[in-house]
N, C-alpha and C positions, 0 to 999 in steps of 0.2 A: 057721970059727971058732965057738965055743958060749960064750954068754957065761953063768956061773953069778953072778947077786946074789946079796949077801950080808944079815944081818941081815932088815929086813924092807924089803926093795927088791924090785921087780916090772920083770921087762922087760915091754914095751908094743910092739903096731905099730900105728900106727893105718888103720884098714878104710878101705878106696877109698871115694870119696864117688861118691852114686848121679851118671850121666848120664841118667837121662828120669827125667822125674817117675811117680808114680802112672797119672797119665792118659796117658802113651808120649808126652808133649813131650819133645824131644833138650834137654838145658844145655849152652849155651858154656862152655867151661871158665873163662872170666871170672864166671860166671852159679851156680856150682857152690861150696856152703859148704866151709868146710873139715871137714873129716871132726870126729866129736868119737867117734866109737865107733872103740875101741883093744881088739884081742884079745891075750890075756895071753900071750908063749910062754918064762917061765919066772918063778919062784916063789921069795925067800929061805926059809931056814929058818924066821927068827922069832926067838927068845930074845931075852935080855935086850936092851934099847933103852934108852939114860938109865934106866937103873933101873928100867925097868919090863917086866914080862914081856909080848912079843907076839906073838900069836898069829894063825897067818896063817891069813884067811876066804877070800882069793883062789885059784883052781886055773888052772892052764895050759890054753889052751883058753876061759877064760871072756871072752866080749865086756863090758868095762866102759866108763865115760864117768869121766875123768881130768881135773881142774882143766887150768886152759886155759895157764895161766904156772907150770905143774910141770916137775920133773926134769930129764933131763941129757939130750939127745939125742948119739947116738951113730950111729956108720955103722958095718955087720957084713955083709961081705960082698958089697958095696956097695948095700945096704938101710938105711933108718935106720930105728933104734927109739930107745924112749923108755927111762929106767930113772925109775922114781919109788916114792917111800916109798906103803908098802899105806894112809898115812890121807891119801894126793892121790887115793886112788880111790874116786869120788863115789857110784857105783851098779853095781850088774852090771846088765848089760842080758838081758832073755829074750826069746824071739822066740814 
């Protein structure tokens, strides 16, 4: 199933969160934050929003960080992603 948002809504999944740290310590999965880096895999168009025209910064593929009590989760294929408006997305992240 391919879910296309609409307007300016962004699908989201958000990235495994690490198990060793930096230094190669293993985390218990009790021990382990919750992920906050969500990779983008699909894109609204944009146009008009309340009256206002917008215009989407976001691309498919880009790693960003998403307000933490946004959007609608959904399950696609038995994965869950996130759908959220492009101004709950806080930063693109670079590596």
């Amino acid at each position: 199933m391919k879910i296309s948002p609409l307007a300016d809504r962004v699908v989201i999944k958000m990235v495994e969160a690490e198990e060793t740290t930096k230094s190669g310590i293993v985390l218990a999965s009790s021990a382990q934050e919750k992920p906050q880096v969500a990779e983008v895999l699909a894109v609204g168009p944009g146009g008009m929003v309340d009256g206002k025209e917008v215009v989407m910064n976001i691309k498919v593929g880009d790693k960003v960080i998403a307000s933490k009590y946004s959007g609608t989760e959904v399950k696609v294929d038995g994965e869950e992603v996130l759908i959220v408006r492009q101004s709950d997305i806080l930063a693109i992240v670079e590596d």
